[in-house]
N, C-alpha and C positions, 0 to 999 in steps of 0.2 A: 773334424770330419771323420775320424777315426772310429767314429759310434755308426758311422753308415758304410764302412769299408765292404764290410759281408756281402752286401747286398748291393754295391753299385753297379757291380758293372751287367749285374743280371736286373736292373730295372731298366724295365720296357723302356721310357721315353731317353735314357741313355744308349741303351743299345740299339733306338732306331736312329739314333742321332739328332732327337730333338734338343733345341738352344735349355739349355737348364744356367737357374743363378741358386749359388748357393748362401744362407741365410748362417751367420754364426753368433753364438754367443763369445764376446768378447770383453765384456766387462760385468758383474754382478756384483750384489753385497745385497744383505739381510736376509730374508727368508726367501730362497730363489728355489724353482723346482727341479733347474739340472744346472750345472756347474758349467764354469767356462771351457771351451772347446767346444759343447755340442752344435750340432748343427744340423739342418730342414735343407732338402735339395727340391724343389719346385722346378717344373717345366715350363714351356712356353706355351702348354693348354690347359697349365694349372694342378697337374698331378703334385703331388709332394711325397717325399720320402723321409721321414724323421718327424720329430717334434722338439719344441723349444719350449715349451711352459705346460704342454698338457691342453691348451687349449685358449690360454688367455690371449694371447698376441697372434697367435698363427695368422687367422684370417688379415691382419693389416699386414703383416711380415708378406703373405702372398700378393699382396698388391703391390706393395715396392718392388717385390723381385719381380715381378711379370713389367714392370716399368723397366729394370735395370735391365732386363732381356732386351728388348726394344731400343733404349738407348744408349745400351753398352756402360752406364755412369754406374760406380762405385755409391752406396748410400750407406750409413749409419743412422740408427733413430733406437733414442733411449725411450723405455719402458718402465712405469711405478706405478704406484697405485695414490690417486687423489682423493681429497675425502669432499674436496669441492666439487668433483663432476664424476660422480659415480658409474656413470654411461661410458667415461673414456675407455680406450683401450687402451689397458695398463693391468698389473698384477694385483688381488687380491690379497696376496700372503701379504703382501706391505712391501716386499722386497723390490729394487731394480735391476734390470737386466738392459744392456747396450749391445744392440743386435750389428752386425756387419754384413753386409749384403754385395755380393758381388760376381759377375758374370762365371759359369766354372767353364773352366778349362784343363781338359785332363791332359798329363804327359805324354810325350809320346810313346814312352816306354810304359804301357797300360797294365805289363806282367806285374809292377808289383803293386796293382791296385787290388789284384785279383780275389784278396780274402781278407780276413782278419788277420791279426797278428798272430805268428808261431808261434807254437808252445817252445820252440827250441832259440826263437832269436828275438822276436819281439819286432814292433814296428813305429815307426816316427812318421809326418808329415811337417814340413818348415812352408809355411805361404806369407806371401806380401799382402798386408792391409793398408799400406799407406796409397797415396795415388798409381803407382803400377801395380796394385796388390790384385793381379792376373796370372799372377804364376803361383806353381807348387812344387814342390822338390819333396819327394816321397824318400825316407832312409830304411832299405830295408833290414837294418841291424844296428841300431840306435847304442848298443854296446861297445860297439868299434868304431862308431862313424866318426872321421876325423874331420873339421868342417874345410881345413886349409887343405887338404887332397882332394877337394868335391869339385868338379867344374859347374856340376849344376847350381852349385850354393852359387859360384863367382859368377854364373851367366844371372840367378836369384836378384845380385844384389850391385847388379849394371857390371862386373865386371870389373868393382874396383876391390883388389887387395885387402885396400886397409880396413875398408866394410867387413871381408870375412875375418881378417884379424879382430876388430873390435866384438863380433858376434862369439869369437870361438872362446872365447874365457868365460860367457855365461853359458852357449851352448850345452858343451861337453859338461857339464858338472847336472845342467837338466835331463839331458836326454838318458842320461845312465840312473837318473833317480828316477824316469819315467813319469816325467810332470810336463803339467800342461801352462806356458805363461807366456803373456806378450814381452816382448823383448826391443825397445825403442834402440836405435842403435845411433849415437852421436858422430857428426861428421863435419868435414870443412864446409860445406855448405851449407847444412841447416845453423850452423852456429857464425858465422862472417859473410854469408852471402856468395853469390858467385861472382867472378870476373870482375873485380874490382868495385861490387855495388855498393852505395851506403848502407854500414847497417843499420840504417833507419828505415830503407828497404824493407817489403814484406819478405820473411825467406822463408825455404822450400820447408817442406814439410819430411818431417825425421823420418827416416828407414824404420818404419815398425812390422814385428814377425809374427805372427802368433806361430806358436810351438807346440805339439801333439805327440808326446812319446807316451809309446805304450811297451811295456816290460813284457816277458816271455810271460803266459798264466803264472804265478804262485802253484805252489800244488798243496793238494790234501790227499794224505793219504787215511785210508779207512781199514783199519783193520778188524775184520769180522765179517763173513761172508752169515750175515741171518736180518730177522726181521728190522732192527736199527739200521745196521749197515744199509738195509736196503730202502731204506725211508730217508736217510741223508744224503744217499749219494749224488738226484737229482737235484737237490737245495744247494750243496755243493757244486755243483757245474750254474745254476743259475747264479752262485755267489762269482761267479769266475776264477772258479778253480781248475788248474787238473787236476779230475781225481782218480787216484788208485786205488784200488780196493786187492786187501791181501790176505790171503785165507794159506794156513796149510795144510785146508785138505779139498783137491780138488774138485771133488765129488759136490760140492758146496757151492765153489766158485761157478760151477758150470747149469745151475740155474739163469733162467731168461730175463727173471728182474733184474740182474745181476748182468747185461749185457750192455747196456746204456755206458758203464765205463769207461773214462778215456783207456783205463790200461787195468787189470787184470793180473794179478801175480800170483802162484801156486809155491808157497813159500812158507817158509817157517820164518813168523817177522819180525825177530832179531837179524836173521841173518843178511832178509831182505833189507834192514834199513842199515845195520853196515855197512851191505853192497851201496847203497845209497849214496849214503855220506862220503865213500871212500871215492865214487866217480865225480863224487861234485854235483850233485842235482837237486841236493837241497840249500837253502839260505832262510837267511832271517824272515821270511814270508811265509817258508812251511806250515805248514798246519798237520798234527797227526791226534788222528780220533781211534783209542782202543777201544774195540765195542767188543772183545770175543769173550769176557769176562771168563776166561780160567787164565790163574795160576803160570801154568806150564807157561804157556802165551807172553801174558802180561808182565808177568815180573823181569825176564830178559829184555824186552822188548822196550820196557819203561825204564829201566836201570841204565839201558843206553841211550833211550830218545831224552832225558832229563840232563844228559849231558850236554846236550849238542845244544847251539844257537839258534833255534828255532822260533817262530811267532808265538806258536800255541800245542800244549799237549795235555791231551784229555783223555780220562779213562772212566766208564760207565761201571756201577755200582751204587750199593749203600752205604753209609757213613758207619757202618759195621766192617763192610769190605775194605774201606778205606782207610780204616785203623790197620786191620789184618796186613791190606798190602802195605801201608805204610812202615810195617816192622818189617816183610820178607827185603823189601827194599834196603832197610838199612841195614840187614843181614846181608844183602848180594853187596852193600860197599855204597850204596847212595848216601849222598851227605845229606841234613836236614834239609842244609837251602835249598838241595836242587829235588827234595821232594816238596821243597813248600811251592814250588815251580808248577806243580799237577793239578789240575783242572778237576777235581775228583769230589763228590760227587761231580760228573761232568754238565754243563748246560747252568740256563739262568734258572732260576724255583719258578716255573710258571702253573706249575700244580701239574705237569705231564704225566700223563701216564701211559697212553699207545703210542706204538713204537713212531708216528709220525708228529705228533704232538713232544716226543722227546729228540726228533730229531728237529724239530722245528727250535727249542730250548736252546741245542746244541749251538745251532746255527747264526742263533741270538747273540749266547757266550763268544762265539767267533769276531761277529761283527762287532761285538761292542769292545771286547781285546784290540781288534785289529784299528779299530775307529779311534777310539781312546785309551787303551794301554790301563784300563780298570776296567770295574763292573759297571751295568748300565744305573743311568739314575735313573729310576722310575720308572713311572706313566708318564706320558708327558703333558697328559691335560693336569697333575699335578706340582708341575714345573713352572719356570718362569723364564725370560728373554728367549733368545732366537732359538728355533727347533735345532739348525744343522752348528755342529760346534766350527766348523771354517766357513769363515766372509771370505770372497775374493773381490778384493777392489783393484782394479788396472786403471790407473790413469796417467 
């Protein structure tokens, strides 16, 4: 529910206090069109807030939930696509999706529903999908949260101990890598029954959590207050970035295009990205894009971004330029490896040439680094098996 945090507590049929059930993606595999965690918040006169496939399920998803309103009962119903009843409602990609439906109930403490996650702390959501999957315990700092110091986890999870003990060894290791996964958790009961029953006995059904951590933004910083910089910098915040943009001349920075920024810095950008590194604000997620293509700029700037632990570092020119810089580099003390490290010419060959067409390139290179850790394969009507390279199967 993390995908609709923005926007919940300012939609209308929540803030009038109509009954809403919320709809989740909880299990998927093959070609599915959002991943597990999302979720659709439906009202009790049928408004809806999110989406789960784009359009193939919603409509029978909104019938369950307007039932689950009315009866208050938790429901589940899996999603595929058939080649025997092409009418059904199920997914064309091929892929299936196992939806969880169930009445919402917000905490009482509403303050930290109140937005997205901070750029500075990040945000989690822990909910029950098994038969009291009625609660939700919101963490607003998924980087400290210890699950044994929470009372709301122990109240989460009836209140028994050894519950948050058996949770807190997978917990803690997800919530800090910022992933989203069901978490079954084993107990005296679901495994020997209660109160001396046989275990030939039907028994209770396992403590299961879906898990929603979302890490502070990633950042990208842009260096080049001109025509590129200012064509990436919105593609960059659509990618979910923070981004900086850093010019050292302020005369530059202080145009309008240029005002959409998370942040702004009037800097010469060596010094700025030292400052950087030395406070701790970057991590292996960074992203840094030198677009200011001089010299003076670049060669500091890259001689110390090439050193650091970073995602991605790209710098814009020609394969002329990149020879050129390639020597000042190894003249200011860069080793080969960590110039074979530069992204230079920057972007994927998509034949770019306006500044918004190379910023679109750029943004390619980023996602297909950041997604797969190489360059992109192809077209994909070229290609063969599944579109998305991660299945998530929860069972």
């Amino acid at each position: 529910m993390l995908d609709l945090m923005p926007a919940l507590l300012s939609w209308y049929p929540v803030a009038s206090g109509q009954r809403c059930a919320v709809a989740t993606v909880v299990a998927a595999s093959g070609s599915v069109p959002r991943p597990v965690g999302t979720s659709m918040l439906v009202s009790e006169l049928g408004d809806t807030l999110g989406s789960l496939s784009g359009g193939c399920v919603e409509g029978a998803v909104v019938g369950m939930a307007l039932e689950t309103i009315e009866d208050g009962a938790t429901r589940q119903e899996r999603f595929g696509y058939t080649a025997a009843d092409s009418f059904a409602v199920g997914l064309t990609c091929g892929g299936v999706l196992d939806v969880h439906i169930a009445p919402l109930h917000l905490p009482a403490d509403r303050s930290l529903l109140g937005g997205t996650a901070t750029a500075e702390r990040g945000m989690a959501l822990i909910r029950r999908l098994d038969g009291r999957g009625r609660r939700v315990v919101p963490v607003g700092n998924p980087m400290v949260f210890e699950p044994r110091e929470s009372p709301n986890l122990l109240d989460l999870l009836d209140g028994r101990p050894e519950l948050v003990l058996a949770a807190t060894t997978q917990l803690v290791p997800l919530l800090r890598a910022g992933g989203t996964e069901i978490l079954r958790l084993a107990n005296q009961d679901a495994c020997h029954g209660v109160g001396g029953e046989s275990p030939d006995q039907e028994k209770p059904e396992p403590v299961t959590l879906l898990v929603q951590s979302q890490l502070p933004k990633p950042r990208m910083l842009i260096f080049g207050a001109n025509d590129f910089g200012a064509a990436l910098l919105p593609l960059g915040m659509h990618l979910g970035y923070h981004v900086t943009l850093c010019d050292a001349r302020p005369a530059f920075l202080a145009q309008d295009r240029f005002a959409a920024a998370d942040q702004q810095r009037g800097d010469w950008p060596h010094r700025y990205l030292a400052a950087e590194a030395t406070a701790g604000r970057l991590d292996t997620r960074t992203v840094v894009c030198v677009l200011s293509h001089d010299p003076k700029f670049d060669i500091p700037l890259l001689n110390l971004a090439l050193r650091l632990d970073l995602a991605y570092v790209g710098a814009i020119g020609s394969r002329q330029s990149q020879f050129q810089r390639a020597a000042h580099l190894a003249d200011a003390g860069t080793s080969t490896a960590e110039v074979a490290r530069l992204h230079s010419p920057i972007g994927l060959d998509l034949g770019a040439v306006t500044p918004a067409e190379v910023a679109i390139s750029i943004a390619a290179e980023i996602v297909a680094t950041r997604l797969a850790g190489k360059p992109a394969r192809g077209r994909l009507k070229d290609g063969y098996g599944p579109i998305h390279q991660q299945e998530f199967l929860w069972t």
